[in-house]
N, C-alpha and C positions, 0 to 999 in steps of 0.2 A: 550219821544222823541217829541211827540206833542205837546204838552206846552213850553218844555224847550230848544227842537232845538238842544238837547246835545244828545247823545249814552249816556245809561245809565251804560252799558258794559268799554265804551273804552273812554268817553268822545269826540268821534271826533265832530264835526257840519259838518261834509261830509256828509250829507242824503238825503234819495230820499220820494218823498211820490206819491204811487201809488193809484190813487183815484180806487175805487170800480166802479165793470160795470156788468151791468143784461144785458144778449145777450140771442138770440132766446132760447127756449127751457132751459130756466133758467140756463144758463151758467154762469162762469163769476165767481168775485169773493162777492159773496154775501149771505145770509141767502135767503132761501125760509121761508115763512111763511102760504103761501097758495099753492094752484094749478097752477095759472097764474103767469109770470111774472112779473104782475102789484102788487104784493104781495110781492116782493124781496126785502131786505132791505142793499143796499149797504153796502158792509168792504171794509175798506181805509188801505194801508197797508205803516206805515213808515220802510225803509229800511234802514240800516247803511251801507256807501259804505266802510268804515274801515276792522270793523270786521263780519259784515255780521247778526247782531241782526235784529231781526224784530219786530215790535208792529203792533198789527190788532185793527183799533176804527171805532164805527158807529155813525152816526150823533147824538146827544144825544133827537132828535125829531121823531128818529126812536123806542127809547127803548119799546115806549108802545104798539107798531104796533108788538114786541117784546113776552111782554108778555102777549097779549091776544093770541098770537101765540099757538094752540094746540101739535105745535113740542117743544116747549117748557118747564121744568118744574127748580121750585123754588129750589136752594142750599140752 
């Protein structure tokens, strides 16, 4: 849906894209990677106003912030 602007689902181009937000006490729609806030790494969320699909992306300059991340581990 990011790239293509299309539902991969239903085909619509009806979409929404709801950008990522880090709020007090790490709220929001984001990864924690550390303790602080300053350590969040926003998810952007595209929504299909059709059928209701969603897709979650993060900056692709966040990934490394990513996996030095200790909450995180290798598939």
């Amino acid at each position: 849906m990011k790239r293509t602007r299309l539902c991969p689902k239903c085909n619509s181009s009806d979409l929404l894209r709801i950008e990522g937000n880090v709020g007090a006490y790490g709220v929001g729609n984001n990864i924690m990677t550390g303790a602080t806030v300053f350590s969040a790494v926003k998810v952007h969320r595209y929504v299909c106003c059709s059928c209701g699909f969603t897709e979650e992306w993060i900056d692709t300059a966040d990934i490394e912030k990513l996996r030095n991340s200790k909450k995180s581990t290798k598939v």
